[in-house]
N, C-alpha and C positions, 0 to 999 in steps of 0.2 A: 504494500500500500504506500502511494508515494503523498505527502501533503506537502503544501506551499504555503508560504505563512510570513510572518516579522518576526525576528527576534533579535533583542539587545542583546550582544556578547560584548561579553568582560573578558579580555584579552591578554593575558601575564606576559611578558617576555620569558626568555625560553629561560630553565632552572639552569644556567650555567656559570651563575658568579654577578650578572646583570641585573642591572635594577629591575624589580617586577612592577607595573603599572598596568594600567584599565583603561582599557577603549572602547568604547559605546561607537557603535554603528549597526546598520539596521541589515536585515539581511532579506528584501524583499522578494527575489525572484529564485531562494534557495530551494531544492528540491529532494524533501528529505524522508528517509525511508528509513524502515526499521529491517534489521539483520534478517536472515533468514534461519540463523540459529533461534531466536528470539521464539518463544512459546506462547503461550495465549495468556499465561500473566500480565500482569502489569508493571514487573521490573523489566523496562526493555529500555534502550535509548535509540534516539533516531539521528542517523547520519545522514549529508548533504556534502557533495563535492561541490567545493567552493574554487571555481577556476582550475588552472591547470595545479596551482599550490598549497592551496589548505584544505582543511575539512571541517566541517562543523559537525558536533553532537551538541543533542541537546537528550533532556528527561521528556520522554514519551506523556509523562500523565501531566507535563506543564507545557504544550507546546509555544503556547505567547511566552515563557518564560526565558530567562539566561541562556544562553549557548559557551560552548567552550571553541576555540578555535586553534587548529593546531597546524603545524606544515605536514602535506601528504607524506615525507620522509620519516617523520615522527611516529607517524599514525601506523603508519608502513613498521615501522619497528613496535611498535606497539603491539598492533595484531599481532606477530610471526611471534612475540613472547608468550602473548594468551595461547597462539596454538600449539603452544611447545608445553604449553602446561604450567605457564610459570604463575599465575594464580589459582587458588582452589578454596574454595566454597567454606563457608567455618561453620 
């Protein structure tokens, strides 16, 4: 299911020693979908490729709400952790 929507992201710079700060901008024409892992609960979040560089997730059960905004590079190593197993359920 794909939805389209606004949302403000708050935007940190990356954790690597750099100042962290917040950027408010809207993300009108994002196109955002939930995983296909994702089950029929309501812990899911929803991703949107945001140009050819970042990605947007946001929390499924607040769509008008916060978005996190990351570089596709990031996101990309991100995933490949989760599917390697590198978190697990408590």
């Amino acid at each position: 299911m794909r939805h389209t929507g606004r949302a403000t992201v708050e935007r940190p710079a990356a954790a690597d020693g750099k100042e962290i700060r917040a950027v408010n901008y809207e993300l009108p024409g994002a196109q955002w979908f939930k995983s296909s892992h994702s089950g029929t609960a309501n812990e899911c979040v929803e991703v949107a490729w945001l140009g050819d560089t970042n990605v947007g997730v946001r929390d499924s059960k607040h769509a008008a709400g916060p978005a996190l905004v990351f570089r596709r590079t990031d996101w990309a190593a991100f995933t490949t952790w989760l599917g390697k197993g590198g978190a697990t359920s408590a």
